[in-house]
C-alpha positions as CSV (number, residue, x, y, z in Angstrom):
1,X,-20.6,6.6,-14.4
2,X,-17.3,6.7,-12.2
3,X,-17.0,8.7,-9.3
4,X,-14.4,10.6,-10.7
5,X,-15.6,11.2,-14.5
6,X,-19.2,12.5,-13.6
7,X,-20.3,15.7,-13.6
8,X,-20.5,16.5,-9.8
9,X,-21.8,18.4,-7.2
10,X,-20.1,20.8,-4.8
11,X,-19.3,17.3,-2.6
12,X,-19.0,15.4,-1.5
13,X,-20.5,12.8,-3.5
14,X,-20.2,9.6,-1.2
15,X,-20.0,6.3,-3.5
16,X,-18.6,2.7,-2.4
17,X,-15.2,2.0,-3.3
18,X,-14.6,-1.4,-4.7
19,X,-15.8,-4.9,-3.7
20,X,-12.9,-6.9,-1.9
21,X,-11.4,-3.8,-0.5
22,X,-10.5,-1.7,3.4
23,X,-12.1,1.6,0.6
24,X,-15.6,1.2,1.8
25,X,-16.5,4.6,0.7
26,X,-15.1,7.2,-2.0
27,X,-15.7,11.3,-1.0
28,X,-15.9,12.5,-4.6
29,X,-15.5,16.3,-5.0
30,X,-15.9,18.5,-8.3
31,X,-13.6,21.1,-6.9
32,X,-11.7,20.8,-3.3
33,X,-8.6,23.1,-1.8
34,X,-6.6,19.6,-1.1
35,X,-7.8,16.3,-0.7
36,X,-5.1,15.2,1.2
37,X,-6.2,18.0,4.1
38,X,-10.1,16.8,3.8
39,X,-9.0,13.8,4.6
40,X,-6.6,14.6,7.7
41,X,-9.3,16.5,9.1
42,X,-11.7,13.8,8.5
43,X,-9.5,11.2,10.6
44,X,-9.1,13.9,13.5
45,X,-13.1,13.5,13.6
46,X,-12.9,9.8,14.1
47,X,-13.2,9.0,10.1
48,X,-11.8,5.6,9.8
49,X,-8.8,4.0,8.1
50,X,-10.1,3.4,3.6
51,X,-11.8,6.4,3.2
52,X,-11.0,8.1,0.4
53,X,-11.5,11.4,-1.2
54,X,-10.9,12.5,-5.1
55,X,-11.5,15.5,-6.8
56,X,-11.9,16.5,-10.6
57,X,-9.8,19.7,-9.4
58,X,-7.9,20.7,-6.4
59,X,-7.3,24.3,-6.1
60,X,-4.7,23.6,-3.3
61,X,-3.0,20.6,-4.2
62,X,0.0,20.0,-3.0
63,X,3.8,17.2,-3.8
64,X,6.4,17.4,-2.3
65,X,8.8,19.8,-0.5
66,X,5.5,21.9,-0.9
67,X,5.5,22.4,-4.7
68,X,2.0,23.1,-6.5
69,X,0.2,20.2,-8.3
70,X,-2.4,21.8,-10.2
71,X,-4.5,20.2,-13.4
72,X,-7.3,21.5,-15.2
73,X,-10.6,19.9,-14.0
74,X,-11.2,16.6,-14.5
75,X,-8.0,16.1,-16.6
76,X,-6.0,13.8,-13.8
77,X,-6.7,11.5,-11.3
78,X,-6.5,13.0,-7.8
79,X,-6.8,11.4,-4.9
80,X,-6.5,10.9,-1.5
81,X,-6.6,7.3,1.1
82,X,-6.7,7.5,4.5
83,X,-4.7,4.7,6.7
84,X,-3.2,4.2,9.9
85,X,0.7,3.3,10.3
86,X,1.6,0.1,10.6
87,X,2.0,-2.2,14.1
88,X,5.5,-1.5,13.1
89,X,5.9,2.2,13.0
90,X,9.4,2.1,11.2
91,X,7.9,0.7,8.3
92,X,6.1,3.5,7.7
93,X,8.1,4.9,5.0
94,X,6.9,2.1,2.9
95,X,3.2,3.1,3.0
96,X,3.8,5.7,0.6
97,X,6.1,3.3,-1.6
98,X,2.9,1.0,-1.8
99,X,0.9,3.9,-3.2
100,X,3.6,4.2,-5.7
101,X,3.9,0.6,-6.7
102,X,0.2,0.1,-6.5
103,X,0.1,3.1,-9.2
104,X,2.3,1.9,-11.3
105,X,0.4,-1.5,-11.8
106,X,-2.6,0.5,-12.3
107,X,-1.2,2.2,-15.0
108,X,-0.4,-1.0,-16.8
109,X,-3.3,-3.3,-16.0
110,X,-5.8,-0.1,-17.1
111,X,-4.0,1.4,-20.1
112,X,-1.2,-0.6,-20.9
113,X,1.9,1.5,-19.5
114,X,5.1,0.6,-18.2
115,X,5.8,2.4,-14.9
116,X,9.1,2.9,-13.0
117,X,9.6,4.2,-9.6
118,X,12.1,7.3,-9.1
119,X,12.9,7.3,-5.3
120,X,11.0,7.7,-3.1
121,X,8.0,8.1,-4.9
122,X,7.6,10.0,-8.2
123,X,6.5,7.3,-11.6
124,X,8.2,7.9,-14.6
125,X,7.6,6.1,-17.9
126,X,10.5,4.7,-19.9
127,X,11.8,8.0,-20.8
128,X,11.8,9.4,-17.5
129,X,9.2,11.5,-17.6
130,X,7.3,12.1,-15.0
131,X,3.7,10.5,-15.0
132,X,2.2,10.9,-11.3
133,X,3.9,11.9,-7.7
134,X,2.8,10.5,-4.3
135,X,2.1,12.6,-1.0
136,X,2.1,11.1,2.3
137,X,1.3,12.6,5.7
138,X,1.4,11.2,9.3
139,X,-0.6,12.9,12.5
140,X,2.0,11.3,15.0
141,X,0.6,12.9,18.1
142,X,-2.6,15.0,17.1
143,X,-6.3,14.2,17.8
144,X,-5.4,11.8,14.8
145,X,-2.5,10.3,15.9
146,X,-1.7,7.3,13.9
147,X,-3.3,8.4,10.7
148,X,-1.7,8.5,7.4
149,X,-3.3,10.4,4.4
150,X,-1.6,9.4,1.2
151,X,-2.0,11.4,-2.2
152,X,-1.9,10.4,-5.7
153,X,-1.8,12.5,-8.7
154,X,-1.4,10.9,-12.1
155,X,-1.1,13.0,-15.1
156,X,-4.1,11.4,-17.3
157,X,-4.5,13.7,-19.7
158,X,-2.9,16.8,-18.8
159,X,1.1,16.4,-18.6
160,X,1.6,19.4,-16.0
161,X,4.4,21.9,-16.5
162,X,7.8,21.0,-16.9
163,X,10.6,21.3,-14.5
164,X,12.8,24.3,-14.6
165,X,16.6,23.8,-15.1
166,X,19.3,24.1,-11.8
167,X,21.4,26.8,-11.4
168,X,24.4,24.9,-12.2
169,X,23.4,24.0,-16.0
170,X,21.9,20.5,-15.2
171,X,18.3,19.7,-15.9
172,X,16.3,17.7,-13.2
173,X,14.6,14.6,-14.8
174,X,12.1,13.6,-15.5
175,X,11.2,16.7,-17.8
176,X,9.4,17.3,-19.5
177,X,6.4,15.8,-17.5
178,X,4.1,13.2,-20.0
179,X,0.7,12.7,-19.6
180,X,-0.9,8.9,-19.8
181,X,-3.0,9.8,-22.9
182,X,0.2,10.6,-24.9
183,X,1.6,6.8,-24.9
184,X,-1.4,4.6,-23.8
185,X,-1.8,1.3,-25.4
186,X,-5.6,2.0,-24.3
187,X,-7.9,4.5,-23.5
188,X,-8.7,5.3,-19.5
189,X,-10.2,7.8,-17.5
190,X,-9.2,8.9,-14.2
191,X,-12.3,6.8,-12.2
192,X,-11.2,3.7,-13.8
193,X,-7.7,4.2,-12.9
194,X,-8.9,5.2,-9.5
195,X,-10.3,1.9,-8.9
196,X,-7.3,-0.1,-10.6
197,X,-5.0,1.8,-7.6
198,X,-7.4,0.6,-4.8
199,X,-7.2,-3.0,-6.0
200,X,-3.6,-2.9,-6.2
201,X,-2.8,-1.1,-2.9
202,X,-5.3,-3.5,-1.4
203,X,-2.4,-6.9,-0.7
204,X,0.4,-4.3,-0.6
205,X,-1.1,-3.0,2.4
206,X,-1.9,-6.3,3.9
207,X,1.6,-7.0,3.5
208,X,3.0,-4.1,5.9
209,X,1.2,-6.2,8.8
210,X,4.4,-8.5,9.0
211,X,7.8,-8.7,8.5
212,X,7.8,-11.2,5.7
213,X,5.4,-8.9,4.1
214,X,7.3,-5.7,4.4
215,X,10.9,-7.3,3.6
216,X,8.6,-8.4,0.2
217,X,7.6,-4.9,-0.6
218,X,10.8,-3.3,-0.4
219,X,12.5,-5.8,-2.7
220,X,9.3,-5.0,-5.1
221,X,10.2,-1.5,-4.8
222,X,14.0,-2.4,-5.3
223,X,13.1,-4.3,-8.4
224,X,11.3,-1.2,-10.0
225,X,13.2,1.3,-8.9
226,X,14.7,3.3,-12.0
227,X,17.0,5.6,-9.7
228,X,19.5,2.9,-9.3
229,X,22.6,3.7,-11.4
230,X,22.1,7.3,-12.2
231,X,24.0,9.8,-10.5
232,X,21.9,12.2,-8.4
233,X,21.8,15.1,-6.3
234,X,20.2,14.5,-2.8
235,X,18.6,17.5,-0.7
236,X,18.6,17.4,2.7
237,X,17.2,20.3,5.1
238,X,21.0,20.5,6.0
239,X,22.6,20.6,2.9
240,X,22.8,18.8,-0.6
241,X,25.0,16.1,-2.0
242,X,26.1,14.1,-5.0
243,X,26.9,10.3,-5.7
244,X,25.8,7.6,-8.2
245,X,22.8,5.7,-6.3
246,X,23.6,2.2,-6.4
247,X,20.9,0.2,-4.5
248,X,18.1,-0.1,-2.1
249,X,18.9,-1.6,1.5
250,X,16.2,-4.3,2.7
251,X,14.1,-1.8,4.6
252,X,13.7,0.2,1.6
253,X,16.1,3.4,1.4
254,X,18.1,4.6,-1.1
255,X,22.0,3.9,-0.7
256,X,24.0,6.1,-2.7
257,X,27.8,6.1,-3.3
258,X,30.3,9.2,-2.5
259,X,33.5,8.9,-2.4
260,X,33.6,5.2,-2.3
261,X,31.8,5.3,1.0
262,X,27.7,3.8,0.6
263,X,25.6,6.5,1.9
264,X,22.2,5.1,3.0
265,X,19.3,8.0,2.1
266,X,16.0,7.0,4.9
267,X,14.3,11.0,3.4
268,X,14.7,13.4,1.3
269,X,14.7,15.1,-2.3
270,X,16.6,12.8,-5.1
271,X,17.3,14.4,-8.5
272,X,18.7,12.6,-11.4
273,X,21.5,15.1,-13.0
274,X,22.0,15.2,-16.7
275,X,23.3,17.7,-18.9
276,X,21.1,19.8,-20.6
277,X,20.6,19.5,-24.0
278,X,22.6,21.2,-26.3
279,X,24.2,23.1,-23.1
C-alpha cells in the first residue's frame, strides 16, 4: 500500500521514498494544517534536504498569493519536499519550475495526461484547466536559512472550485479547474503519482548544480510553457498590467509585450484574459 492511499494514523507515518533518489524518507500524514509549514519547521530543527511530507488532507493548505487549497481527504495528491537553494542563489526561481515540470511528466508517465505549464507554475491540461499548483518557500536568513520547502497539489480526483470572474467581465483561466480522473488514459492514485514526481524532480534537481544544467531547464520550461501568446494581466504588489506574453528569457521569466516595449516578469501573478462566455 502507498504512503499516501493507506488508511493512516494521526502521523506521521515515516516510509522510504524511492530507490535512486535525495527522498530518503516520506512523513505521511492522514490529516495536517499545511505540509509545506511541517516541513519548514522541520528544516529549522536540522531536518535535511529530501524529506518529504504528504497528507490525505490539509486543513491549512495554502497556493499562491495566500489563496486556500483545500480537497476532501484522500482525494489529491498533497505534498511537500524539502531542499536547499542552489550554489547559485539566482537560480532559485527555477526550483519551483522543476516541481512543475517534474509534475507534469508525472502526470503523463502515470496516467497518460498531457500537461502544460502556465507561468510560473500552475499545470493546466489542454483546455486550460487547471490540474495542480506549486508552492515554494525560502528561509533566507532564519535558523533555516537556505531551505526551500516546495508544495504540490494535484487535483486527482477532486477538481477543486472554480475561479470567480474579474470585476471587469473577463474570466481568469484556467476555469473551471479539472480533476485527473475526468480525462485519464489510466487509472492512478495520489501515492503512485507521488512517487512518479520524486523520480522526475530527481535529474531536474541535479541539473540546478550548474549552468549548463540550469540554462537546460529553463528552455524545458520555455518549451512547455502554454502562457506564451495569450494576452494576460500581471499583478504586482505595485500595481497590475496588460500585454500579450511572448516568450521566456534564458534564465526563465516571463517577457511580456506592452506597448511594443518587451517587459521581462522575474515574480508575480499572471492571468490569461478571455471574455466570458456568453458576456
Amino acid at each position: 500500500m502507498s504512503p499516501v492511499d493507506g488508511p493512516g494514523a494521526a502521523g506521521p507515518e515515516r516510509q522510504p521514498g524511492p530507490a535512486g533518489t535525495r527522498f530518503a524518507e516520506i512523513h505521511r500524514f492522514a490529516t495536517i494544517d499545511s505540509t509545506n509549514r511541517y516541513l519548514m519547521d522541520m528544516a529549522r530543527g536540522g531536518a535535511p534536504e529530501g524529506l518529504v511530507a504528504v497528507a490525505a488532507h490539509q486543513e491549512a493548505g495554502r497556493g499562491r498569493l495566500g489563496r486556500r487549497w483545500e480537497a476532501p481527504a484522500g482525494s489529491n495528491l498533497l505534498a511537500s519536499v524539502l531542499l536547499r537553494l542552489p550554489s547559485d542563489a539566482s537560480a532559485g526561481h527555477l526550483v519551483p519550475a522543476a516541481m512543475a515540470l517534474a509534475t507534469a511528466d508525472a502526470c503523463r508517465s502515470a496516467c497518460g495526461v498531457e500537461v502544460g505549464v502556465k507561468w510560473p507554475n500552475d499545470l493546466v491540461d489542454g483546455e486550460g484547466r487547471k490540474l495542480a499548483g506549486v508552492l515554494a518557500e525560502v528561509d533566507l536568513d532564519g535558523p533555516a536559512a537556505g531551505a526551500v520547502v516546495v508544495g504540490v497539489g494535484v487535483n486527482v480526483t477532486w477538481p477543486g472550485p472554480a475561479d470567480r470572474l474579474a470585476g471587469d467581465g473577463t474570466a481568469v483561466a484556467p476555469t473551471p479547474p479539472v480533476a485527473l480522473s475526468t480525462i485519464w488514459a489510466r487509472p492512478t492514485t495520489p501515492g503512485a503519482l507521488l512517487e512518479a514526481v520524486l523520480v522526475a524532480l530527481e535529474p531536474r534537481l541535479a541539473a540546478l548544480a550548474d549552468a549548463a544544467g540550469r540554462a537546460g531547464l529553463a528552455a524545458e520550461l520555455a518549451r512547455r510553457c502554454v502562457t506564451v501568446g495569450p494576452v494576460v494581466r500581471v499583478d504586482l504588489p505595485g500595481g497590475s498590467f496588460e500585454g500579450r506574453a511572448v516568450g521566456l528569457t534564458g534564465e526563465g521569466h516571463l517577457e511580456v509585450e506592452v506597448d511594443g516595449v518587451r517587459r521581462p516578469v522575474v515574480a508575480g501573478d499572471v492571468r490569461h484574459l478571455r471574455p466570458v462566455a456568453g458576456g
